[in-house]
N, C-alpha and C positions, 0 to 999 in steps of 0.2 A: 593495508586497509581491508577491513572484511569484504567479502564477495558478495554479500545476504543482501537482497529485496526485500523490503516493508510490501504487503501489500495489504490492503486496505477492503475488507468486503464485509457484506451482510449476515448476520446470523440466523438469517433464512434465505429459502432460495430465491424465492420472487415471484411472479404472477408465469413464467411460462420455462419452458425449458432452454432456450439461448441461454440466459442467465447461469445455467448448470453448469453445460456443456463449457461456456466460456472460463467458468475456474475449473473445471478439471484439465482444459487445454493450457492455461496456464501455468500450474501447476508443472503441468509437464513439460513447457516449455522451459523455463525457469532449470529444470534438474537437467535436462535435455543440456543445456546451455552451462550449467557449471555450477551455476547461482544456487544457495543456500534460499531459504524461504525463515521471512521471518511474518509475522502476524498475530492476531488474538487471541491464541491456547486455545479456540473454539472446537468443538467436534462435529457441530451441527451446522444447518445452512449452506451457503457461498464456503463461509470458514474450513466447515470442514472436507468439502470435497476438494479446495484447493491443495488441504493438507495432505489429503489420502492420497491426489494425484501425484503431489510432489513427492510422498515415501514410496509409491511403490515403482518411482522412477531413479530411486536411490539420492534425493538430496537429502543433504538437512535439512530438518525442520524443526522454525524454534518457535512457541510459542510465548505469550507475556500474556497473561489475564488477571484482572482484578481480584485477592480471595474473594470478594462479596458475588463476583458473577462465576467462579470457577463452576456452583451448581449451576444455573439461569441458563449457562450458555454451554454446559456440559465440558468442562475440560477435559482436552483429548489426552488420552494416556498413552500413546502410542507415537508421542512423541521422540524426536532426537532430545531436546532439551525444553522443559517446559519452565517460568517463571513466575510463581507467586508471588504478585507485588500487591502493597498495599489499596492503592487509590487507580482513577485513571492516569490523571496525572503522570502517576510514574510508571504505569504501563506505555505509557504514548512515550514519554522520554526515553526509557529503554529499549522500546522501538528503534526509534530514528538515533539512538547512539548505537547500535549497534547493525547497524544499516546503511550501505551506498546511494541508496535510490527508493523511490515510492512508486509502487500503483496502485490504483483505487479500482477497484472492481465495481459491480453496483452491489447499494446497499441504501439503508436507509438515516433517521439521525446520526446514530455514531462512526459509520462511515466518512458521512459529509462534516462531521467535525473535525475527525480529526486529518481528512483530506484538507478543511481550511488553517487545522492550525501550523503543520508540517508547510503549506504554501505561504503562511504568512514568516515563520520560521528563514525561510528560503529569501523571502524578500527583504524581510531584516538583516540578513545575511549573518545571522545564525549558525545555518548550516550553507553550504555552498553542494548539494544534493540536487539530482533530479527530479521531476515528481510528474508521472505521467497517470492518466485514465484510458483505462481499457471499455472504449464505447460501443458496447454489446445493446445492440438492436436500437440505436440512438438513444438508449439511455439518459449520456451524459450530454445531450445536444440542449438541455433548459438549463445547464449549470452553464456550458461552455459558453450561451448567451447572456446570461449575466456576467460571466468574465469581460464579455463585450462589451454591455450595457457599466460595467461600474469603467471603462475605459474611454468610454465615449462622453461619457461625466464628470471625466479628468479624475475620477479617484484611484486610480492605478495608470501609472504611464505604458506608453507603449514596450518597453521591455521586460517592465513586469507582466503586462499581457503574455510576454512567451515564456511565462516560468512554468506552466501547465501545459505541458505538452499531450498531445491526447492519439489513438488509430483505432481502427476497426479489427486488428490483425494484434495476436497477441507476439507472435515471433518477430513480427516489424517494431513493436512499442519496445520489446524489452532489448534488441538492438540497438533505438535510439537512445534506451535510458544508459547501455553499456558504455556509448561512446561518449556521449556527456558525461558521467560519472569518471571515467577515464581524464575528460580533459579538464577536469576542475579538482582545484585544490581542498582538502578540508582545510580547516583555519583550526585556530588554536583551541579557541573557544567553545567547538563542538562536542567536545565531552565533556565537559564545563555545566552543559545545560542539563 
């Protein structure tokens, strides 16, 4: 099984600098750790400083982008391996098949999508993947209370509550996403999707 992280961020950087500093430390933690980087072919943004940090810490880095955003969101050339696929759709599938585990950085719609669609994947059991947020300056403290609020509503039971693992710490999250990842099986069906 591949060693590659999905991570999941914004094609901008955001209203302050945490947000920066936090994908470039991931980035490096990630290559630091062994882990390949997989993500949105992006150059710009969150995207691209994750990228940057993770090449010049010697991982792979693979990219998947849409042709239709390859300008929009400047694809990086400076890639290990980059993917032009047609739709989202199958940027997101090729993602998470070629991928052990998810983080979502901050970002804005397409982040939050496709962190719900990869968590709803998970609960289907789809995939049997990790899927963590790396919560830079409480970012993710109004998503992780709706994780609570649709729980307390009976629309997700309590063990789907801990499919979203989340830390403050990006070397502690991708620890816990290793030893998960480690203790769960893929299933048959996962390249399938």
């Amino acid at each position: 099984m591949s060693n590659d992280i999905c991570v999941f961020a914004g094609s901008r950087s955001g209203a302050h600098g945490d947000y920066a500093a936090a994908a470039v430390e991931l980035g490096r933690v990630l290559a630091r750790r062994g882990h390949g980087i997989v993500y949105g072919g992006g150059r710009i943004g969150l995207m691209g400083l994750l990228a940057d940090a993770g090449l010049e810490q010697g991982a792979r880095v693979t990219g998947v982008i849409p042709r239709a955003l390859a300008s929009r969101e400047v694809a990086h050339a400076g890639l290990s391996e980059l993917f032009v696929v047609g739709t989202m759709h199958e940027r997101k599938a090729k993602m998470a098949a070629i991928s052990r585990a998810f983080v979502a950085l901050p970002g804005g719609y397409g982040t939050l999508e496709e962190l719900a669609e990869v968590v709803t994947w998970v609960q289907l059991g789809i995939y049997q993947k990790p899927v963590g947020l790396l919560d830079v300056a409480g970012f993710w403290q109004p998503y992780l209370a709706l994780l609570d609020h649709f729980a307390r509503e009976g629309f997700v039971n309590a063990e789907e509550r801990k499919l979203v693992i989340h830390d403050t710490d990006a070397e502690r999250l991708v620890e816990r996403l290793t030893e998960l990842a480690v203790s769960r099986r893929p299933l048959a069906a996962e390249s399938d999707l």
